[in-house]
C-alpha positions in Angstrom: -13.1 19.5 19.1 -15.1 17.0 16.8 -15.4 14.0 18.8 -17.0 11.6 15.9 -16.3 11.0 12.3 -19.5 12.1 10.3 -17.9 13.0 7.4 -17.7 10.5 4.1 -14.9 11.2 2.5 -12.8 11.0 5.7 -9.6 9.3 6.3 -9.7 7.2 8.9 -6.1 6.7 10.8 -5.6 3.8 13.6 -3.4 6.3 16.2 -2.6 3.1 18.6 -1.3 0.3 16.7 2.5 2.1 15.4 5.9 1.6 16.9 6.9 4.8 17.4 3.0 5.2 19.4 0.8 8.0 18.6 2.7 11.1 19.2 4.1 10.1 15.8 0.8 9.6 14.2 -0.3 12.8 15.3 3.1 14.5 14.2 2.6 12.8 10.6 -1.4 14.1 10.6 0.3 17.7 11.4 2.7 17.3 8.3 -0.2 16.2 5.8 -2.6 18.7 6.9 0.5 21.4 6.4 1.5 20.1 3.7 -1.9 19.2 1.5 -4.4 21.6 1.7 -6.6 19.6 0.3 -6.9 16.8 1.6 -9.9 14.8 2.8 -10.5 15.6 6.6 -9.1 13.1 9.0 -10.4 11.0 11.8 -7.9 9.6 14.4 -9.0 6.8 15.9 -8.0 5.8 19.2 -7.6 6.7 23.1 -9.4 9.8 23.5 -7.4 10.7 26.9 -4.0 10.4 25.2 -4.8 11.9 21.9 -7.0 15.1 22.8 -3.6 16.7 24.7 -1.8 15.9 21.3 -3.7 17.0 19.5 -3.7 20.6 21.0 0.2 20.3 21.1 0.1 20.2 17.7 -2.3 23.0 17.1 -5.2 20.9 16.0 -7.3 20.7 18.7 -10.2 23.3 16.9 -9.5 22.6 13.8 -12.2 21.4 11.3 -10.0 19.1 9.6 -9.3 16.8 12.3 -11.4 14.5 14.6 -10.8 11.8 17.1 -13.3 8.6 17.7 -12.7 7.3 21.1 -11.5 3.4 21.0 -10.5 2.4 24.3 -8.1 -1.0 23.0 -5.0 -1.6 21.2 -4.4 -4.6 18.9 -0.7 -5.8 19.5 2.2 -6.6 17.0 2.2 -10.1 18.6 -1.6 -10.2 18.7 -3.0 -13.5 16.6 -4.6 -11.7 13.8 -8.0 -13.4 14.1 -7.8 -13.7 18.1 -7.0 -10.0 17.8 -10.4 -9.1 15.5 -12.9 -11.0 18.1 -11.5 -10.2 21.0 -10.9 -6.4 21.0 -13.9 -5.2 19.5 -13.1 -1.0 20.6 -9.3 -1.7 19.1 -8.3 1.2 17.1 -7.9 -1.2 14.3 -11.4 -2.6 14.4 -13.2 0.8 15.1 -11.4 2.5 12.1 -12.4 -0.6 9.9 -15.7 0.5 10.9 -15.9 3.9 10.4 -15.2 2.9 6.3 -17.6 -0.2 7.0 -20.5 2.2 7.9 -19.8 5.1 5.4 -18.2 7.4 8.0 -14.8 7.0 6.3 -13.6 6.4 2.6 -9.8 5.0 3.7 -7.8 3.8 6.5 -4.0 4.0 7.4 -2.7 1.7 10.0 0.7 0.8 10.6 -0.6 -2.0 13.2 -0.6 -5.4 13.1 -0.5 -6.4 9.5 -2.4 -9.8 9.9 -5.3 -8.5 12.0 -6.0 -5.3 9.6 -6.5 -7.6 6.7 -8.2 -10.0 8.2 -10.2 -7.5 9.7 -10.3 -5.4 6.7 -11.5 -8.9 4.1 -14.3 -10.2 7.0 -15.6 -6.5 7.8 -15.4 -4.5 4.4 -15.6 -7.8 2.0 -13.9 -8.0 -1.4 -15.9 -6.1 -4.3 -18.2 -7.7 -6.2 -16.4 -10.1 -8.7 -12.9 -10.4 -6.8 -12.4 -13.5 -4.3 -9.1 -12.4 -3.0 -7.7 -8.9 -2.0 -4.0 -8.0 -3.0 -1.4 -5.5 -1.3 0.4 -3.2 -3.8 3.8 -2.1 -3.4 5.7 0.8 -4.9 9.3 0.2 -5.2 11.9 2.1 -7.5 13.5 0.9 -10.8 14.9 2.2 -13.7 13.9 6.0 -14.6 11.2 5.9 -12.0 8.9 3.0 -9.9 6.5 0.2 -10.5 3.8 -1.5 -9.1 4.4 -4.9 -7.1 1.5 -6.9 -6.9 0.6 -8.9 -5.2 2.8 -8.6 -2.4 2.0 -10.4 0.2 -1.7 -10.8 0.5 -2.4 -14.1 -1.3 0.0 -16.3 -0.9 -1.7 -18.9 -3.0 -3.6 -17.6 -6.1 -5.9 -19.0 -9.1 -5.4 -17.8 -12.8 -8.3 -15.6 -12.5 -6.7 -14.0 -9.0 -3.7 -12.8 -11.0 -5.8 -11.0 -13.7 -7.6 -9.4 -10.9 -4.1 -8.3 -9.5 -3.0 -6.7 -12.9 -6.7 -4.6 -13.0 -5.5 -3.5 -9.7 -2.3 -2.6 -9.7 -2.9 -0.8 -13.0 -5.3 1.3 -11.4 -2.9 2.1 -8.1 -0.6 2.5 -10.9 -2.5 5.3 -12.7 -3.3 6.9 -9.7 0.0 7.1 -7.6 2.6 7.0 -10.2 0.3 9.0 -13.1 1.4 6.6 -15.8 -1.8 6.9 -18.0 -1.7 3.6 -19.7 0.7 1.2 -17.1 2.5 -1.7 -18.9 1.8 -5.2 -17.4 4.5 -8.3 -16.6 3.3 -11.5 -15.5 6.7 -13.0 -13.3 7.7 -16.2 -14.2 11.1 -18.0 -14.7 11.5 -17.4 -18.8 9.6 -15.3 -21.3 9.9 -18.4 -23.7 6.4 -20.2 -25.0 5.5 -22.7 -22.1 8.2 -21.8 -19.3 6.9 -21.5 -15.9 4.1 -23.4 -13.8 0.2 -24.1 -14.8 -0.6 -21.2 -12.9 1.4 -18.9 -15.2 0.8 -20.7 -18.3 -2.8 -19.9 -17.6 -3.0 -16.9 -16.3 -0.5 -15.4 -19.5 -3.5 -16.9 -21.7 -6.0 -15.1 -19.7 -4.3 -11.9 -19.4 -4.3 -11.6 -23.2 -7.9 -12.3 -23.3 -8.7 -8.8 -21.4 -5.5 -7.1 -22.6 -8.3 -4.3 -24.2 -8.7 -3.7 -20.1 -5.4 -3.6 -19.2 -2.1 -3.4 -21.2 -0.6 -6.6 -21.2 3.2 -6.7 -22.3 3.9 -10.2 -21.7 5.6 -12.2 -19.2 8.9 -10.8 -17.8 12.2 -12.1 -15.6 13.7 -11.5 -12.9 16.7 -9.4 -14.7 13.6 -7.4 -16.4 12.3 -6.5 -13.4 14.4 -3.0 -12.0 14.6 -2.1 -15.6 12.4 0.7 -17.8 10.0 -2.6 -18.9 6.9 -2.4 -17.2 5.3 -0.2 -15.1 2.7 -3.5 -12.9 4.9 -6.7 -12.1 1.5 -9.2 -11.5 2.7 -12.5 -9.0 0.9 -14.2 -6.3 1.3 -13.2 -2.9 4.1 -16.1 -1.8 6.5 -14.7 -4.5 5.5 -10.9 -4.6 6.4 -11.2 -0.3 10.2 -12.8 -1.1 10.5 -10.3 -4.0 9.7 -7.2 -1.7 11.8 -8.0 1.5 14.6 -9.3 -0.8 14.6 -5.9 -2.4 14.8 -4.3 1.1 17.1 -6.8 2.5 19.5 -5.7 -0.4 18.9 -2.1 -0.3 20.1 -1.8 3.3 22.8 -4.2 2.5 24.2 -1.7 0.2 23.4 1.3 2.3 26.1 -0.6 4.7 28.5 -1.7 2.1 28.8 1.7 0.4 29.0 3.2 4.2 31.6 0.8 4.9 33.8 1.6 1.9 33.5 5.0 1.9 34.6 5.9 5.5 37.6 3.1 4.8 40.3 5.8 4.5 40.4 10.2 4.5 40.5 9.8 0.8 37.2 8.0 0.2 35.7 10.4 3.0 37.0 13.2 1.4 35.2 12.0 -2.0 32.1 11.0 -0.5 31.8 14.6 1.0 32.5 15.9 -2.7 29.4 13.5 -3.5 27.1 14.0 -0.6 24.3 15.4 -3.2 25.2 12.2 -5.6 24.4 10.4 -2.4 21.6 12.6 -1.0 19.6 11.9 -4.4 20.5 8.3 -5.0 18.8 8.1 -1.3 15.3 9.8 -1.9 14.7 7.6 -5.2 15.2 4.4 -2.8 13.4 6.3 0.0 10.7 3.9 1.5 8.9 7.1 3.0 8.2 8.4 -0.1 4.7 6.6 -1.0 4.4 5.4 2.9 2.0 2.2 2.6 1.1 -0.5 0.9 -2.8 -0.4 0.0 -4.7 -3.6 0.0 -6.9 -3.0 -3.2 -9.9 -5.6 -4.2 -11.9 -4.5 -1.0 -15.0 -2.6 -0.3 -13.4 0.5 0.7 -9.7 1.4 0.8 -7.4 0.0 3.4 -3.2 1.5 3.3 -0.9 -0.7 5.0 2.2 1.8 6.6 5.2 -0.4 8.0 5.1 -1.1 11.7 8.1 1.1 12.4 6.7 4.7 10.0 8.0 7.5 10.9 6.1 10.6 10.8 7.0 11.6 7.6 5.9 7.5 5.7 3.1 8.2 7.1 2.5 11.5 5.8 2.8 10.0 3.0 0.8 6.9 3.1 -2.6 9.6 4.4 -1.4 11.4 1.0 -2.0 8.3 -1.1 -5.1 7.2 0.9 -6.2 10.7 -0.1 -5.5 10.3 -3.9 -7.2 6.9 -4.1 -10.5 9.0 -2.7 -10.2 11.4 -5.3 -9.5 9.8 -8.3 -12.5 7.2 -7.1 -10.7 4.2 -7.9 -12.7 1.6 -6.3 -15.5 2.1 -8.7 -13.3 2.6 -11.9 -11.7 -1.1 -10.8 -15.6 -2.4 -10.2 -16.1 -1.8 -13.6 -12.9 -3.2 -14.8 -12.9 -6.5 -12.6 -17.2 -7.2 -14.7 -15.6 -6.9 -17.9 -13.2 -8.7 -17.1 -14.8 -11.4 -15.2 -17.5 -11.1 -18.4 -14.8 -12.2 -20.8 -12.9 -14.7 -18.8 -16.4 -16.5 -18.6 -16.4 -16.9 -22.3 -14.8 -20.0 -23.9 -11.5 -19.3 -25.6 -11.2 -18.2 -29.3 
């Protein structure tokens, strides 16, 4: 077996830092190899004595397209992010951030600690050049498809000029995950009437017009606008793109309860919900977390995909999927080249 990580171009997954431990992560590594012939060749980082066995469970032990780099700590849920970074310097987390830091790895998946990796991710990788803050992006299901949430989580207090670096990348995720060629871009705020919202809206809706040659800007949108076939990038600031995401999950598990509850209310409504199980069965894969597995947090010097503490096998699957695409289509450098002419024009004083 490979015992180091050479290869740029890698994808470098943190094995230790899950819920469900790395049996799981190894499982989910099995499925995307299976499952995606091409895909970049993956590194798992972590215990080298608990994953080598695993490995050869799984049939992998030989195999060219994975590798294991030896990290001998773990960096806790209930870790302090910073603490976390400084203290456990051979953490799984740390030593994958490393791997991308040093040009072994293009991409990391973690489900771990979602503090430390971006803390660790923002001190060790840095932002690109021109971008002060990095943003998570979120895909979540609306009307005739799914959008881009952004920023959702990251940045919980943003300038103007943060949000127009949000909608650069969140068009790009957008291009690359969703394949929408040209995504259409909605600045949240309270009203789409001239002058409703905050300064930080007002300004940012002036400034987004300003590069909307870069991106295509459709306005501001509302809260009723949002789960609707209106745009494909909904651009907010980390303290309201957070509430918006868990309030869409909090609701979609209260209605998997509800609509459990009233269906198993009597043998009629069982009998009908058995005559709609495929009804059911699809309505669940469009709402299906698993299905894009992570939450990338773009704006950095290499590409970092945030997986949900408690992934299964088959989220992650899907989040080393994405990290995959993001190599291939070479996004970092395509938003690079956004984020200077955008920063270019910003610069300039208004018309």
């Amino acid at each position: 077996m490979v015992t180091s990580s050479g290869v740029s171009g890698r994808i470098a997954v943190d094995a230790m830092g899950g819920d469900l431990g790395p049996a799981e992560v190894v499982a989910a590594v099995q499925l995307a190899l299976a499952e995606f012939p091409d895909l970049n060749p993956i590194t798992l980082v972590g215990d080298t004595a608990v994953l080598t066995p695993l490995l050869a469970s799984a049939q992998l032990a030989n195999s060219p397209r994975a590798s294991v780099f030896h990290a001998s700590e773990v960096i806790a849920m209930d870790d302090k992010p910073l603490a976390g970074i400084k203290r456990k310097k051979d953490s799984s987390m740390v030593r994958a951030i490393e791997l991308v830091k040093n040009g072994e790895a293009c991409a990391i998946v973690s489900c771990g600690n979602t503090g430390a990796l971006m803390a660790g991710g923002t001190l060790k990788l840095r932002p690109m050049e021109g971008i002060a803050r990095p943003a998570l992006a979120a895909v979540i299901p609306r009307e005739n498809g799914h959008f881009i949430l952004i920023d959702a989580g990251a940045n919980p207090e943003a300038r103007p000029e943060h949000l127009v670096h949000n909608a650069i990348l969140g068009s790009h995720y957008c291009r690359v995950m969703l394949g929408i060629a040209r995504p259409r871009v909605g600045l949240m705020t309270i009203g789409t009437e001239e002058g409703k919202g905050n300064a930080l809206i007002t300004e940012t809706n002036e400034l987004l017009r300003r590069v909307d040659d870069i991106i295509n800007y459709a306005g501001p949108i509302e809260g009723f606008q949002v789960f609707t076939d209106h745009v494909d990038v909904v651009v907010c600031d980390g303290f309201v793109g957070n509430i918006m995401l868990k309030s869409w999950e909090s609701l979609v598990n209260f209605f998997k309860s509800m609509l459990k509850e009233e269906l198993s209310a009597n043998p009629l409504r069982k009998a009908g919900a058995l005559l709609s199980k495929g009804a059911f069965n699809s309505f669940k894969e469009r709402i299906n977390p698993e299905r894009y597995g992570g939450a990338p947090l773009l704006g950095l010097r290499g590409t970092i995909l945030k997986a949900h503490g408690s992934s299964n096998r088959y989220a992650l699957k899907s989040a080393i999927r994405a990290a995959g695409e993001v190599i291939k289509a070479d996004m970092n450098h395509l938003i690079e080249a956004d984020i200077t002419r955008a920063n270019a024009r910003l610069e300039q004083p208004a018309a």
